[in-house]
Steps between C-alpha positions, in 0.01 A plus 500: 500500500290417773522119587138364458392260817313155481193720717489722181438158293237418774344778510472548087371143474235538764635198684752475817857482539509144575287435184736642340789307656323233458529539130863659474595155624301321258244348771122549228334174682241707668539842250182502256672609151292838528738583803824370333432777187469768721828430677677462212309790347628668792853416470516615173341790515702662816847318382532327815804276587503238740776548775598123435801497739206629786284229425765271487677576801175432683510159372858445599557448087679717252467252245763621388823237447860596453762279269836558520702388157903424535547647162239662300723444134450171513260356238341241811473775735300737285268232351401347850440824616317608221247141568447580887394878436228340246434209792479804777271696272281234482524389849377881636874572569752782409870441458820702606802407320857532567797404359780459759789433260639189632582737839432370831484806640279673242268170584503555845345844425259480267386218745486746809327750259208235386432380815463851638255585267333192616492262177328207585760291379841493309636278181871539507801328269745467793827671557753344729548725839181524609418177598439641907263735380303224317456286804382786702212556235461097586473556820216746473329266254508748273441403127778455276594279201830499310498433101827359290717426849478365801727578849576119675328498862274784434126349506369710175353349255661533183361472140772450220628321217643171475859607373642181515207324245579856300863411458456162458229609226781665323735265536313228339397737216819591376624178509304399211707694301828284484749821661820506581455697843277659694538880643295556829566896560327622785494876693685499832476269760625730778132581655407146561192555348262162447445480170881549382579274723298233400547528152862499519508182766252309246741561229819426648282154635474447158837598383671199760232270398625525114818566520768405231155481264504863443750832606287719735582852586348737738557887453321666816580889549358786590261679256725787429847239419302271358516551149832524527541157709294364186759633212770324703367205554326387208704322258368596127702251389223241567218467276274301667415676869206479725438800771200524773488811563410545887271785465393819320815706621725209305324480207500889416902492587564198285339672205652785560849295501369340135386782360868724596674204330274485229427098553210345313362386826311179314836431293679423855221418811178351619347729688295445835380781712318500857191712497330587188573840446335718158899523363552086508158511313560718208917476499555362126524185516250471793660380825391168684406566892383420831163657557424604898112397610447871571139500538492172713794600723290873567199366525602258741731712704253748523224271640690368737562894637129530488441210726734649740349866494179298572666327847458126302746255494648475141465242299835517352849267515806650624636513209306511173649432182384534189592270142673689221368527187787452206402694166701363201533756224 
């Protein structure tokens, strides 16, 4: 089909090319709303379609910004990305997503890949491996914010939660509940990655600070041994046990673990999840959790991109972190 040309549109509407221009790029100040119906008029009738990489180009703007998720499974990950598409949308911006599976590597390209189709900007949950690469895109000023984790020395700013007030949050909640121990069971460690970290420093802060008072154990593996790390280390024995549950990956093992045993999960534990995923919501009984600030954390991340795009200084800490929300159920 023959590709129809904004001096087609001109032409059909009576009116010139920069008219026309003029409106493609929303600009009516001076249009008299006679002219704007016969542009659109126009458009319609021929089924023309902007060349919005053209125009954009010639602005030095794709608004178009890339995010790059560690690991697209996780409950967090999806809903945050799921807020800044509806924040980009309503901002005039598209978004690219990919999902770089906790790979360094895989980051480092889908990086290379954004910027060469010139996003404006980039939202990435950090890998470890590429921190050379990040200071580069420092160097050039160009914008970047990181979401869940932050790299020490690298001047991004960094939007998060405040995993040690989400721990400490659990904590406190189970212990109202008179129990015997406390399970913290975790996904690996190996990767370094911030919020595992945290959590698992906050409770083992907490675990010194009360010791003798209550038996703490820690069961950290990898997702695919950690169900079975779970059946050996959890002593059914006990009736009264507390577990925090580190994140969405722990929770789904340890109810796999119940439910393969056959354990009336309320009979045995209190229950405390981070992030408050759809299964810890209709799981019978309900189960208690952390709730992320997804919109704020999105919201804010995402403005302080926008600032950058638009060579201002941001307005943002460092380091911004956000207050849990606990949901008894």
């Amino acid at each position: 089909m023959k590709k129809i040309t904004i001096k087609e549109v001109a032409k059909k509407a009576d009116v010139s090319v920069s008219t026309v221009s003029q409106y493609l790029n929303k600009r009516y100040h001076y249009m008299s709303d006679a002219t704007k119906k016969r542009i659109d008029a126009a458009i319609k009738e021929l089924d023309y379609e902007p060349n919005f990489l053209a125009r954009n180009l010639k602005s030095k703007s794709t608004k178009t910004i890339g995010i790059i998720v560690a690991n697209i499974l996780h409950h967090f990950s999806t809903s945050i990305t799921r807020s800044i598409e509806d924040y980009c949308d309503s901002n005039g911006y598209h978004l690219i997503i990919c999902n770089a599976d906790d790979n360094s590597e895989k980051e480092k390209k889908y990086i290379q890949n954004l910027i060469s189709k010139q996003v404006d900007g980039l939202i990435i949950f950090p890998t470890f491996g590429n921190e050379q690469l990040y200071q580069q895109l420092l160097e050039r000023n160009y914008p970047i914010v990181f979401i869940d984790r932050y790299i020490k020395d690298l001047n991004v700013p960094t939007f998060k939660l405040d995993n040690t007030a989400a721990i400490q949050k659990s904590y406190n909640y189970l212990m109202k509940f008179n129990l015997e121990r406390i399970y913290y069971i975790s996904t690996s460690l190996e990767k370094s990655i911030t919020p595992r970290i945290e959590r698992m420093e906050t409770f083992k802060s907490i675990q010194e600070k009360t010791s003798g008072l209550i038996e703490h154990i820690v069961i950290s593996e990898d997702v695919s041994n950690l169900k079975e790390a779970i059946s050996k280390q959890v002593d059914l024995s006990v009736d009264r046990n507390g577990v925090i549950l580190a994140n969405d990956f722990a929770l789904a093992e340890f109810l796999g673990f119940t439910a393969a045993q056959k354990i009336p999960v309320h009979e045995k534990f209190k229950l405390v999840s981070i992030d408050d995923i759809q299964l810890a919501q209709v799981y019978q009984p309900p189960i208690s959790t952390i709730k992320q600030p997804v919109e704020t954390i999105s919201e804010n991340a995402l403005s302080c991109l926008l600032e950058q795009i638009k060579n201002e200084k941001h307005t943002y800490d460092l380091i911004n972190e956000y207050e849990p929300l606990l949901i008894e159920r």
